[in-house]
C-alpha positions as CSV (number, residue, x, y, z in Angstrom):
1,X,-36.3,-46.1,111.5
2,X,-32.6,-46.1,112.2
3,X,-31.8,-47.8,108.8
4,X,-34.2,-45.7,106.7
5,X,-31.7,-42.8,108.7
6,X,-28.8,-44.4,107.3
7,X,-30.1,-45.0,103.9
8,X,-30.9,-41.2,103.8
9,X,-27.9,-40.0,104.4
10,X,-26.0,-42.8,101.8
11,X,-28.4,-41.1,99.3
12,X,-27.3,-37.1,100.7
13,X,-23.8,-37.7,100.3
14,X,-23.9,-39.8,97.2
15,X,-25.5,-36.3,95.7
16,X,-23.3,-34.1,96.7
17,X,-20.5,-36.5,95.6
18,X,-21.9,-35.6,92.1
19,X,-22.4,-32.3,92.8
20,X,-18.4,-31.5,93.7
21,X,-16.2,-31.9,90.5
22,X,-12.9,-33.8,92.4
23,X,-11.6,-34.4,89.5
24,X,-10.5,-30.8,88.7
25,X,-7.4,-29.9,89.3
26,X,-7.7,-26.8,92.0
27,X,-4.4,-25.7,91.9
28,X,-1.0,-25.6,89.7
29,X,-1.3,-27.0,85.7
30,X,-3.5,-28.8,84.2
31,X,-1.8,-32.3,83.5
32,X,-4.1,-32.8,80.4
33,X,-7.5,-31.6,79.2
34,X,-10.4,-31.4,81.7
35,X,-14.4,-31.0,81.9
36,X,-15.3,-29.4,84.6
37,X,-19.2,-29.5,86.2
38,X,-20.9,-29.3,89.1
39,X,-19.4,-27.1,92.0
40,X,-15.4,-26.3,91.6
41,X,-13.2,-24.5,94.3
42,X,-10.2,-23.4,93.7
43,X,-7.2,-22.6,96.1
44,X,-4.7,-21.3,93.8
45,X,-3.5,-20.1,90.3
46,X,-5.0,-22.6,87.5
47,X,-3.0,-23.0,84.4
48,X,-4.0,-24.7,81.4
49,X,-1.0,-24.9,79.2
50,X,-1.0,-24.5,75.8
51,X,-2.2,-27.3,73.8
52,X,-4.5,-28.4,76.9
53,X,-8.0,-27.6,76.5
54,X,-10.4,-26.8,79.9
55,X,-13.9,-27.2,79.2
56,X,-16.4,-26.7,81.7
57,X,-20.1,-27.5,81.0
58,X,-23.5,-25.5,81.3
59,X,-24.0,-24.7,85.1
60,X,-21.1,-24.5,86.6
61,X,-19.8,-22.6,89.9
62,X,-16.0,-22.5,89.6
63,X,-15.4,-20.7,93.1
64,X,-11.9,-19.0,93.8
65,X,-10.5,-19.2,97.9
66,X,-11.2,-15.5,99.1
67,X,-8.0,-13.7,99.5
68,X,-5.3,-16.0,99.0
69,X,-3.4,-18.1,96.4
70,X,-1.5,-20.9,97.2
71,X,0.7,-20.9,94.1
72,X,1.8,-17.4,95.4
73,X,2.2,-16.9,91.5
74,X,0.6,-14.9,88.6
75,X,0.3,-11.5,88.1
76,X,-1.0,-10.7,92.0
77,X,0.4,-13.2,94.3
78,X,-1.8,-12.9,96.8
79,X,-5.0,-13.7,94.7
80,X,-6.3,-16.4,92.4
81,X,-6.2,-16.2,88.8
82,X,-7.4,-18.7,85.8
83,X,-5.0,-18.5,83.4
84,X,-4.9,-19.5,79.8
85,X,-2.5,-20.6,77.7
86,X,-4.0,-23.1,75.7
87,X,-8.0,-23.3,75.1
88,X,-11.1,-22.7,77.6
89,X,-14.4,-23.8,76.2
90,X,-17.0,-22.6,78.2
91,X,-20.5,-24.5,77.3
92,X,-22.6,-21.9,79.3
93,X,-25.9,-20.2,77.6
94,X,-28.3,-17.5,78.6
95,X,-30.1,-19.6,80.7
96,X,-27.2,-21.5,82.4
97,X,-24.3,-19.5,82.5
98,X,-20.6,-20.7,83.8
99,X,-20.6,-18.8,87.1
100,X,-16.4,-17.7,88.6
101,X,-16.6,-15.6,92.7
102,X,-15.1,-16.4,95.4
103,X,-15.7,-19.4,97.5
104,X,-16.9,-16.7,100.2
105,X,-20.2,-18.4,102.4
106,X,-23.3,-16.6,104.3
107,X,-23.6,-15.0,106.1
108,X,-20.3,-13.2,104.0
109,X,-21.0,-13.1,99.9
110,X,-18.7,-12.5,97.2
111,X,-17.0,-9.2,97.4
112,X,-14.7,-7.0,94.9
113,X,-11.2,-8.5,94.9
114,X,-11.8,-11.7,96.2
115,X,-9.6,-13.0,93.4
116,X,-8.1,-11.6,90.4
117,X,-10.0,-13.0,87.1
118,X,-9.4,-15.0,83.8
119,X,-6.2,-14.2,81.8
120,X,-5.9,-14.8,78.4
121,X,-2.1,-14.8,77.3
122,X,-0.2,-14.6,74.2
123,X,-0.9,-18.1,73.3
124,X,-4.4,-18.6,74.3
125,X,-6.6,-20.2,71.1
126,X,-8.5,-17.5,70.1
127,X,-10.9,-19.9,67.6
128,X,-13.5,-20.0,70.8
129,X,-14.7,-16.7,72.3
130,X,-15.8,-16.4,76.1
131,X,-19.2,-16.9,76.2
132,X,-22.6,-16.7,78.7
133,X,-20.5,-16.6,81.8
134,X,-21.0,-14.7,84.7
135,X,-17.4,-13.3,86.5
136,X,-17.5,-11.6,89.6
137,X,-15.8,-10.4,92.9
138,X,-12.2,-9.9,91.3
139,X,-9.6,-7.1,90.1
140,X,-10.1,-7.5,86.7
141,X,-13.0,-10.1,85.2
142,X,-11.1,-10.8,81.6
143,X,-7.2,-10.0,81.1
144,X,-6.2,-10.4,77.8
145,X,-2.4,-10.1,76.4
146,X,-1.2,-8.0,73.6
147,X,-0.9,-12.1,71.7
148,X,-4.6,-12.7,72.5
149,X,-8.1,-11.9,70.7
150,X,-10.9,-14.0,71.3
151,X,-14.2,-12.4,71.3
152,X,-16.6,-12.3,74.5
153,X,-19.8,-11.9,74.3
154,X,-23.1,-12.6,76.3
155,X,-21.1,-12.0,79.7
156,X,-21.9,-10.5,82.8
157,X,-18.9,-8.5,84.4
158,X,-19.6,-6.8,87.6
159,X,-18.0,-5.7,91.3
160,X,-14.2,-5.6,89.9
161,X,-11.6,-3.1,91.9
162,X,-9.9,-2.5,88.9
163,X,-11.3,-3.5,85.0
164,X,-14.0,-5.0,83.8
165,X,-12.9,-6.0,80.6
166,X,-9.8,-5.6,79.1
167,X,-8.5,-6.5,75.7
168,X,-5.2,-5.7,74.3
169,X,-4.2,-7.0,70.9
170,X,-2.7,-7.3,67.8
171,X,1.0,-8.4,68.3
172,X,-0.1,-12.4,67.2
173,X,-1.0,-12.2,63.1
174,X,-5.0,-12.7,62.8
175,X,-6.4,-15.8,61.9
176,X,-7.4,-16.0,58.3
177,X,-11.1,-16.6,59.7
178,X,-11.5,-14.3,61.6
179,X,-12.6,-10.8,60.8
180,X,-11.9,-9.4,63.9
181,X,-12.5,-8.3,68.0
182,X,-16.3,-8.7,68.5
183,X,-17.4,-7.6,72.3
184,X,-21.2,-7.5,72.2
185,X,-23.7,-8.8,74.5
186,X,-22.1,-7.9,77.7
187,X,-23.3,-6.2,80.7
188,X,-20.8,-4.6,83.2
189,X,-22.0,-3.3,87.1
190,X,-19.9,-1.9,89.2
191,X,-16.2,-1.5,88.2
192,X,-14.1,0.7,90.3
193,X,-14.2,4.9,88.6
194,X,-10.6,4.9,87.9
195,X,-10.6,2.0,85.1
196,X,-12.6,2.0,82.0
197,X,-15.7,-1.2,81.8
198,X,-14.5,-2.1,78.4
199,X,-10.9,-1.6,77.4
200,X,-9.9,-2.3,73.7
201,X,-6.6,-1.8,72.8
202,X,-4.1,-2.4,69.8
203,X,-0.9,-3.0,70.2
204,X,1.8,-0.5,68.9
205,X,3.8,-3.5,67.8
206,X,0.5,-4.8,66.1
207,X,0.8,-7.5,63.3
208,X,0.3,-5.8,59.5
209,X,-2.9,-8.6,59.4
210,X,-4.6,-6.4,61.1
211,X,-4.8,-3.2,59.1
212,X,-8.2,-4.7,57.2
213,X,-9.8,-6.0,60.3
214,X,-13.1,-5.8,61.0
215,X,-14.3,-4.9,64.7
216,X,-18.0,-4.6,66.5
217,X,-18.6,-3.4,70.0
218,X,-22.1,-3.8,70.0
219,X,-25.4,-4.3,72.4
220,X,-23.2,-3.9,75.7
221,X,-24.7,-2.5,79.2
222,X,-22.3,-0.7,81.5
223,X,-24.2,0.8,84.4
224,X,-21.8,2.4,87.7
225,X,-18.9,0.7,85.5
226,X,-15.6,2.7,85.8
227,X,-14.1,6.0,85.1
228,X,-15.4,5.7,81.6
229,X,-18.0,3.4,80.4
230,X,-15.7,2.0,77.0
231,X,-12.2,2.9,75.9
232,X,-11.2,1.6,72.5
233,X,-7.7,2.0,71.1
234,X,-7.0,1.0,67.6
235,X,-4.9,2.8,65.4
236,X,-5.6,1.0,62.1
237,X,-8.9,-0.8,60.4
238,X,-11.0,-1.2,58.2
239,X,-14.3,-1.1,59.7
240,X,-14.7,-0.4,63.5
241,X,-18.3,-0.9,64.4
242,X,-19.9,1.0,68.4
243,X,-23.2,0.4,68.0
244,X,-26.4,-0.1,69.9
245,X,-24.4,0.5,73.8
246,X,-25.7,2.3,77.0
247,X,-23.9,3.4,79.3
248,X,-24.9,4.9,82.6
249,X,-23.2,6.2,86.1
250,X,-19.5,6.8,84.7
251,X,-17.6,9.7,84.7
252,X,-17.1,9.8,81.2
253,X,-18.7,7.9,78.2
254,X,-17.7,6.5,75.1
255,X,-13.8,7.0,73.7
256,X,-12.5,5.7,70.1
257,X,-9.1,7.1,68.9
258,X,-7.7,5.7,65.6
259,X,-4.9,7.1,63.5
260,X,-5.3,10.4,61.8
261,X,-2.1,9.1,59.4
262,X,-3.1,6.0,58.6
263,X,-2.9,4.4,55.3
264,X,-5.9,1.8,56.1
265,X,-9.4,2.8,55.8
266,X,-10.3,3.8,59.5
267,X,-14.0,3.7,58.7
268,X,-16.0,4.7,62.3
269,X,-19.6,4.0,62.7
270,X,-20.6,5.3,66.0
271,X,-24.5,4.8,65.7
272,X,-27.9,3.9,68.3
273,X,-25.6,4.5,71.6
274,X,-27.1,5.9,74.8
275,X,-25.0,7.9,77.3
276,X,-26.5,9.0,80.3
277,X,-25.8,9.7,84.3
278,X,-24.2,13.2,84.1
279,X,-20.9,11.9,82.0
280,X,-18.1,14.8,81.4
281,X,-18.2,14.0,77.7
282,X,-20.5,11.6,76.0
283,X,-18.5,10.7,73.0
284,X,-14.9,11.6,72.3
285,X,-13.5,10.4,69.1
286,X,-10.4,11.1,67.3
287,X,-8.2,10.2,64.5
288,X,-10.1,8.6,62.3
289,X,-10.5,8.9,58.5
290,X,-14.1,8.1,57.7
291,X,-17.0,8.5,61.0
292,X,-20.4,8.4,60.9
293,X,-21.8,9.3,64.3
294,X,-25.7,9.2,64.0
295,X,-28.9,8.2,66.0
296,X,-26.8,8.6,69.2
297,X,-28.2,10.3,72.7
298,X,-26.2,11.8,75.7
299,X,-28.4,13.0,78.6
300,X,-26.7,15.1,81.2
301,X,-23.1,15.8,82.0
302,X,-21.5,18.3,80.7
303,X,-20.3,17.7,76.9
304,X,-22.3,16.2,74.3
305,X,-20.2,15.0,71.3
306,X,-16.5,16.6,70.3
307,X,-14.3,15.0,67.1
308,X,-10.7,15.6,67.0
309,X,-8.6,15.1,63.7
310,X,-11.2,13.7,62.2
311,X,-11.8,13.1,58.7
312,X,-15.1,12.7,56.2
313,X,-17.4,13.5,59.6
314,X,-21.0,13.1,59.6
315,X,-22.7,13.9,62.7
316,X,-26.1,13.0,62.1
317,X,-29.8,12.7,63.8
318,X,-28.7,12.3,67.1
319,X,-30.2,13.5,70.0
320,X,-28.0,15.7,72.4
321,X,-30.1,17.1,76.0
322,X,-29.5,18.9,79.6
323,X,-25.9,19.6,79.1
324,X,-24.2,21.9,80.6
325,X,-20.9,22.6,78.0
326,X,-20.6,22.3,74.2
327,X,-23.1,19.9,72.5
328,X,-21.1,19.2,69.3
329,X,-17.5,20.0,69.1
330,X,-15.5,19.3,65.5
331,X,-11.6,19.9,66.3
332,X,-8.4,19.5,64.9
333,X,-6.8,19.0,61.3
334,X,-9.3,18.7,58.1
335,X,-12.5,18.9,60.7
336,X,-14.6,21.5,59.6
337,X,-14.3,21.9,56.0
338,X,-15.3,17.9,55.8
339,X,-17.9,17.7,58.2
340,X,-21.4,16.9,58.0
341,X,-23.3,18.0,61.2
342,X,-27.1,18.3,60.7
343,X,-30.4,17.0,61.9
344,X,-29.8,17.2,65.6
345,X,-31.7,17.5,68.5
346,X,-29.8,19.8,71.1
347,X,-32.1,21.1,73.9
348,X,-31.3,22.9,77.4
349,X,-27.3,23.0,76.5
């Protein structure tokens, strides 16, 4: 019996041997490219420098030390943060999803601010996006400089103190193959009411390359996510694509501001988004040259949808109930003798 004991327990550890990555580095830079699997806990700010890549495969738990940060570096020195200067492949998919909280045990669990988040820096390769992961229990779950721009989709974002996603970009010239920002797939829960869910923002000192980009902000779910559900910022395009969101439980809805002056074509289509949860506007757009906002719906709240220097607007089909100020507000210079607004639904306003 008391050898069959022993064999036992050479089995048990010998599987949890496999199941804790040791050879990731938990702390400081990485000294070359990694794969990470398994279980990995972290006790301070991970760098991967640029030129390093950090791949970690299908199933992963990367856990961050609640609460502290023994690299006392970073943007918040008292919390962990992944940063990237080089590449992060993620291999998660729907089913089996890279997984970042805090290293927090029963009968505790994972909490808002644990640790700070992933940070995407000027110099992170933006040729992979950030993919099927699930980030959780920090300040902000993705941190991206004005240098970065990979996409991120298929992400679950949720109990953040500040952001849920934020994006700022432009000042790095845009890769020949790539058409532009795509955030779609996402869902966001519980980001603190003072920050926006998603945050999309061009830089002021943004590279000419990306006056004839191409963006889509498409399919996301923000529920109880910030002060307002999605903020995009981007003052020159060619196509800008918010299509097919919901957003629920925010204070306000859905913002896109452009530039009224612009030389490129600024061409909006704001189209199949729902807006619920009594938000104080819906949809507040302005400065753009060419919008189409159709087949939308905003339920509650106070405002439905107001344009503000807004060219060539078509405000079409959508469906506009229970509010308790203006339905459909057209402001600003060249607004009303352009616009289109027919075929919609406005009841108990």
């Amino acid at each position: 019996m008391t050898g069959w004991l022993l064999k036992s327990m050479v089995m048990v550890l010998g599987v949890l041997t496999f199941v804790a990555d040791v050879s990731a580095t938990t702390t400081g830079t990485l000294p070359a490219d990694e794969v990470w699997s398994g279980e990995v806990v972290i006790t301070g700010d991970v760098i991967v420098p640029e030129g390093v890549t950090l791949t970690i495969e299908a199933g992963t738990t990367v856990k961050a030390a609640a609460l502290s940060d023994d690299q006392a570096g970073g943007l918040d020195t008292t919390r962990i943060e992944l940063i990237i200067e080089g590449t992060l492949n993620l291999l998660g998919t729907s089913s089996n999803p890279v997984t970042f909280t805090s290293d927090r045990r029963r009968p505790q669990v994972p909490t808002a601010g644990d640790w700070y988040g992933i940070v995407l820096t000027d110099t992170a390769d933006s040729t992979v996006s950030i993919h099927d992961a699930v980030i959780e229990a920090g300040v902000g779950g993705i941190n991206g400089y004005v240098g970065s721009h990979q996409d991120i989709v298929d992400c679950t974002v949720r109990d953040m103190t500040e952001f849920g996603i934020r994006m700022a970009f432009g000042e790095a010239p845009r890769d020949a193959a790539d058409p532009g920002i795509e955030i779609s797939g996402n869902t966001l829960e519980r980001i603190n009411p003072f920050f926006p869910g998603i945050d999309l923002q061009l830089s002021d000192d943004a590279d000419s390359s990306w006056d004839d980009a191409t963006h889509q902000i498409a399919g996301n779910v923000i529920q109880d996510a910030g002060y307002r559900g999605m903020s995009v910022s981007v003052s020159d395009f060619e196509l800008l694509e918010v299509i097919d969101n919901s957003v629920s439980g925010t204070v306000s809805g859905i913002l896109v501001g452009g530039n009224y002056y612009t030389t490129s074509r600024n061409q909006l289509e704001v189209h199949d988004n729902s807006i619920s949860g009594d938000p104080d506007t819906g949809f507040e757009i302005y400065g753009c040259r060419s919008i189409t906002v159709a087949n939308n719906s905003v339920t509650g709240g106070m405002n439905g949808i107001e344009l503000t220097n807004a060219t060539a607007a078509r405000i079409v089909s959508n469906t506009l109930d229970g509010g308790t100020g203006v339905a459909i507000a057209v402001l600003g210079h060249g607004a009303l003798s352009e616009a289109q607004v027919h075929r919609n639904q406005i009841t108990r306003y």
